[in-house]
N, C-alpha and C positions, 0 to 999 in steps of 0.2 A: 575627696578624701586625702589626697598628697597635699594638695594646697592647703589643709587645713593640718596636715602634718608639719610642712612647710614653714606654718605660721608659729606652730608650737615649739619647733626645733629655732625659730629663728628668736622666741621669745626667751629660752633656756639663755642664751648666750654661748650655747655651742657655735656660732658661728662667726663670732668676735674673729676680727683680723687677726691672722697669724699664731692663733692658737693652734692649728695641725702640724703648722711650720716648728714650734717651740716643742710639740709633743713628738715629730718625727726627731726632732735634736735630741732632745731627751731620751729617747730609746734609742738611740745611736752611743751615747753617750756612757749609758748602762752597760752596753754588750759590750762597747772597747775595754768598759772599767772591771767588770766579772770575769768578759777572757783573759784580757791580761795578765790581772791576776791570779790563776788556776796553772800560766806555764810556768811560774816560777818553781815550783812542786814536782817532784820526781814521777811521781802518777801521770800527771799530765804530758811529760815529755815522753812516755811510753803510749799514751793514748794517742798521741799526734804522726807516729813512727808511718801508721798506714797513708795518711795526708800528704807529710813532707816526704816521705819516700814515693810518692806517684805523682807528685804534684809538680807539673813539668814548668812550671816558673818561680820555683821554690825548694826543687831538691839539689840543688849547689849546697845548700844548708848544713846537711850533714858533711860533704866532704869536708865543710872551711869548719864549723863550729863544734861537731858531734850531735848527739843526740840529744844532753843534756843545755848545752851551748845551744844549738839552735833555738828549744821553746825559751831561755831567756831571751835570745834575742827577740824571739815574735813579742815574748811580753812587754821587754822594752820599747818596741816600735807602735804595741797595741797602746799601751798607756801613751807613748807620745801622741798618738792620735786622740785619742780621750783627752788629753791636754787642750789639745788645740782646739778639737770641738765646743770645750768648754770655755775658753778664751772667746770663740767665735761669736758667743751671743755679745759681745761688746765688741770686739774687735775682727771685722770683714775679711781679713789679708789671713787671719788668724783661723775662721771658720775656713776660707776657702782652701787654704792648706791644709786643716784636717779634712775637709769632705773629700779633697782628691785624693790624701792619701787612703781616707775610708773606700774612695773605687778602685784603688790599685789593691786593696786589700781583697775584696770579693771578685775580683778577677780573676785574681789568683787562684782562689780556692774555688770559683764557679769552674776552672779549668780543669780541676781533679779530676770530675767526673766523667768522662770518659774515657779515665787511667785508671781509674777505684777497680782493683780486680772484686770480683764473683759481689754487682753491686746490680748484680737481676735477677734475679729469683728465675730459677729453672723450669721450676715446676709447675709457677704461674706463667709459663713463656717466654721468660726472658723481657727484654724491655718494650713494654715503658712501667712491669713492674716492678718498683725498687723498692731492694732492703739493706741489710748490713748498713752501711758508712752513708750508699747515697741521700736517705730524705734526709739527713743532717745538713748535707751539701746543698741540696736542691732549694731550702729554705735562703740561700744567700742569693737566691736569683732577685728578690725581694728586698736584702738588703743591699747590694748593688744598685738596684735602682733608687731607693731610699738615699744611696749615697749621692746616684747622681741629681736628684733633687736638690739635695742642700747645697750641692754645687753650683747648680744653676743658678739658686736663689740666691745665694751669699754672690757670685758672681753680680748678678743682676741690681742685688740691691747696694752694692760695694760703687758702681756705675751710677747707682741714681743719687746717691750722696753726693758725686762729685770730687771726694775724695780718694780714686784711686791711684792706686803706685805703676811702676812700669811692670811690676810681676801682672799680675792682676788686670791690666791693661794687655799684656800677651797670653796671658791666659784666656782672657776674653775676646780675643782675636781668633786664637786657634779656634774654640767654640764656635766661634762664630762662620769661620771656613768651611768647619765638620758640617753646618746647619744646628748646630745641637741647644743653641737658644731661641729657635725659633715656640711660637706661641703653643701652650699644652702639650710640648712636648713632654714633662715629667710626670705629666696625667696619665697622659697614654701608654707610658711605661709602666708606672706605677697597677693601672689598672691591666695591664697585660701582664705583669709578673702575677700579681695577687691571681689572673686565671688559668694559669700559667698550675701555681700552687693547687687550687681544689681540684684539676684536671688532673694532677698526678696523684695525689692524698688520694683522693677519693679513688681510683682506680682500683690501688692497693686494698683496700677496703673488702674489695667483691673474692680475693681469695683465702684459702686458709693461712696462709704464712703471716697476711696480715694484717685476722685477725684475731689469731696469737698474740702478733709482736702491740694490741691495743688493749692485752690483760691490765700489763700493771696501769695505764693511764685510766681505762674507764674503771675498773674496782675504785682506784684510791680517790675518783674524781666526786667532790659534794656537789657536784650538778647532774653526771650523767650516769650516776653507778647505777643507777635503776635499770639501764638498758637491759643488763645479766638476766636479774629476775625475770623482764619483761620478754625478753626475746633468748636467752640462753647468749654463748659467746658468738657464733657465726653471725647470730641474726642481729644480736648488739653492732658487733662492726657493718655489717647490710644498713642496718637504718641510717648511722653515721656517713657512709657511701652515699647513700641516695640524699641524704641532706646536704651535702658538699655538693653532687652534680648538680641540683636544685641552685645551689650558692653559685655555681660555676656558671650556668645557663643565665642568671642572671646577672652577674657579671659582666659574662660576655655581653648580652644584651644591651650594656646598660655605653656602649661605646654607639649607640643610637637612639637608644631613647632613657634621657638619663630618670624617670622615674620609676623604670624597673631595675636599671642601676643603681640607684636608693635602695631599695629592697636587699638587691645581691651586697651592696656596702654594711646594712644593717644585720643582715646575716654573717656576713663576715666578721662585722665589731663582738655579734654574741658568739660566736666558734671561740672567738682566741681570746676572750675573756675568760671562757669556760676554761680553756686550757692552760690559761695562767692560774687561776684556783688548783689547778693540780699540786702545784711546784711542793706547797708546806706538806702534802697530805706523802706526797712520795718516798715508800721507803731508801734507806742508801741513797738520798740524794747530796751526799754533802761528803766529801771524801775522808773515811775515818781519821787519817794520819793526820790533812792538814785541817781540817773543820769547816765549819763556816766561816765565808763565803765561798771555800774550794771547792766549784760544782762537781758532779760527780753521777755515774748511771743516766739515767732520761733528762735529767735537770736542765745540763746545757742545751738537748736540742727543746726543750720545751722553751726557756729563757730567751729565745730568739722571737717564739709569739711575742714580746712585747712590741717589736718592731713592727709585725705582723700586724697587731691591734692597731699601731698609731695611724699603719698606713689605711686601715679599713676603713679610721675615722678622716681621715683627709678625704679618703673616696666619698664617704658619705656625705661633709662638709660640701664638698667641689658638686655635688651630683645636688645639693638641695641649693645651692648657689644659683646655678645654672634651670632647676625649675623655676625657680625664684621671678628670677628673669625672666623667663618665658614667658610668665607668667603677667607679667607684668606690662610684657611686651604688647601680649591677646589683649589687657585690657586696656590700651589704648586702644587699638585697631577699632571700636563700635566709632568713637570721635571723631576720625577722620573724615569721614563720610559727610558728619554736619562742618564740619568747618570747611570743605569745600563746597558744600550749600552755601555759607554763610558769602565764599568769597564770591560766589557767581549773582549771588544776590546784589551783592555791591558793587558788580561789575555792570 
C-alpha cells in the first residue's frame, strides 16, 4: 500500500527537486514580510513589551531605542531579512545572509521562554503546560530550524557552483568545525522540532485552560467546528489531543522507519492546513486602527502554521524519497543471486 502511495505521490510531481526547498523559502519569506510589517504600528510595539522586556538577547532594546523605537527597529531588521531571503533565490551570498540572520532571529526569541513570566498554567501543573505568550514562542523551535535548513542548503549549494566568496567560504568553514553540514542533519532537526510541536500542543489539549483557550479557533474553523456539536468543548479539544499524539507517535517513529514517518508527515500537512483555513474566518484578526495586513488577536500565532505546513511537506517529500529507495533497493536484491550463478557458471 506505501509503495503504491509512493508511486502516486511520485506521479503528482510533489516530488520534483527542490520544491520543499522553494516552499520552506517561501514561508520564511511571508513571516519576515507580515511581521515586519505589524511593528511599525503602535499596537504592535505594546504587544512586543512582554517579549523584548524578558528577552535576555534583545532587552538592551528598550534602554537604547524605547519602546516605540525598538519594534521599528525589529521591523527594519525583519524586512531586511525578508529582503535577502528574496534576493537569495538567485543570489547564494544573498540567501545565506538572510537564513543566518533568520537563525539569529529565532534564537533570540526561542530564548524568551524560560523568562516569559506566568507562561505555565498552574492549575494544569505548571510545565510542560503552556499558555499566555509561550505556544506563540514554542512555534519558533520550528522556524529556527527551518532557518537552519536554508542555511545549510544555500551554504552547500553556494559550494557546488564554485562560485564562492571568502564570506561564504568562512562561513562554511565554521559549519563545518561545529559538524553542522554533515549529511541529514536538517532532517533530523526538522523532524525533531515538528515532534518537539505535537508533544507540547497536544499536552495542552487534555486540560481545561486549553480547551478554552481552542474556542475561538475550532468555532470559526470550516474544517473542525463540528467537533463542538459532536463532543461538546472539553471533548472537542480531547479528540484534537489524541490526534496530535497519534501525529506525534508517528513522527517520532518515523526517525526509523520512515513509512510510518510518512503517515505522521501526512498528518501533519492536514493539521496545519486545517489551521491555516482559520486565519479569513477569525474574528479581530486584522488590527482595527491599522487594517490589513496588521495582524492582530490569534492571527500571528496561527500565520506561523504556514512554516509549519512547509516543513510537514519536506518531511513527507524526504520520508517518500527515502521509501522510494528502499524500495528500489529490495528490488534488486532477488538478481543477485542469479548473477552470481551466472559468474560461477562461467568460471
Amino acid at each position: 500500500m506505501m509503495n503504491q502511495l509512493s508511486r502516486i505521490v511520485a506521479r503528482s510531481g510533489l516530488l520534483r527537486a527542490d520544491l520543499d526547498y522553494h516552499l520552506i523559502r517561501a514561508s520564511m519569506l511571508i513571516i519576515f514580510l507580515s511581521f515586519g510589517y505589524q511593528k511599525w504600528f503602535e499596537y504592535e510595539a505594546q504587544v512586543l513589551i512582554p517579549f523584548i522586556g524578558n528577552g535576555p538577547l534583545i532587552s538592551w532594546m528598550y534602554p537604547v531605542f524605547g519602546i516605540r523605537g525598538a519594534s521599528i527597529f525589529l521591523g527594519m531588521t525583519e524586512w531586511a531579512i525578508c529582503l535577502l531571503l528574496f534576493w537569495g533565490i538567485w543570489n547564494r551570498t544573498a540567501g545565506v545572509l538572510g537564513a543566518l540572520g533568520s537563525c539569529v532571529t529565532f534564537i533570540a526569541t526561542v530564548t524568551i521562554i524560560p523568562f516569559m513570566p506566568d507562561g505555565w498554567d498552574e492549575v494544569a501543573g505548571g510545565f510542560p503546560a503552556m499558555t499566555n505568550n509561550i505556544p506563540f514562542l514554542v512555534k519558533d523551535v520550528v522556524l529556527l530550524a527551518a532557518s537552519f535548513y536554508l542555511l545549510k542548503q544555500d551554504v552547500v549549494r553556494a559550494g557546488g557552483t564554485g562560485a564562492t566568496n571568502h564570506l561564504i567560504r568562512l562561513i562554511a568553514t565554521v559549519m563545518a568545525a561545529l559538524n553542522l553540514l554533515r549529511d541529514n542533519l536538517e532532517y533530523h532537526l526538522l523532524r525533531a522540532a515538528m515532534v518537539y510541536i505535537f508533544a507540547a500542543f497536544s499536552y495542552t489539549k487534555w486540560h481545561q485552560y486549553g480547551a478554552q483557550l481552542m474556542v475561538p479557533f475550532i468555532s470559526h474553523s470550516p474544517f473542525i467546528f463540528w467537533l463542538y456539536p459532536a463532543f461538546g468543548i472539553r471533548g472537542g479539544a480531547r479528540f484534537l489531543g489524541a490526534s496530535e499524539w497519534i501525529i506525534f507517535a508517528l513522527l517520532y517513529a518515523g526517525f526509523w522507519d520512515k513509512r510510518i514517518g510518512a503517515l505522521g508527515a501526512l498528518g501533519s500537512t492536514v493539521t496545519f492546513f486545517t489551521t491555516l483555513t482559520i486565519i479569513p474566518f477569525i474574528p479581530g484578526g486584522w488590527d482595527p486602527a491599522a487594517g490589513f495586513p496588521a495582524m492582530a488577536g490569534p492571527v500571528p500565532f496561527l500565520m506561523k502554521d504556514l512554516v509549519l505546513l512547509a516543513v510537514s511537506f519536506y518531511l513527507l517529500k524526504q520520508d517518500f524519497i527515502r521509501i522510494t529507495a528502499c524500495s528500489r533497493d529490495t528490488e534488486r536484491v532477488p538478481s543477485q543471486p542469479r548473477a552470481a550463478g551466472q559468474i560461477s557458471a562461467a568460471i
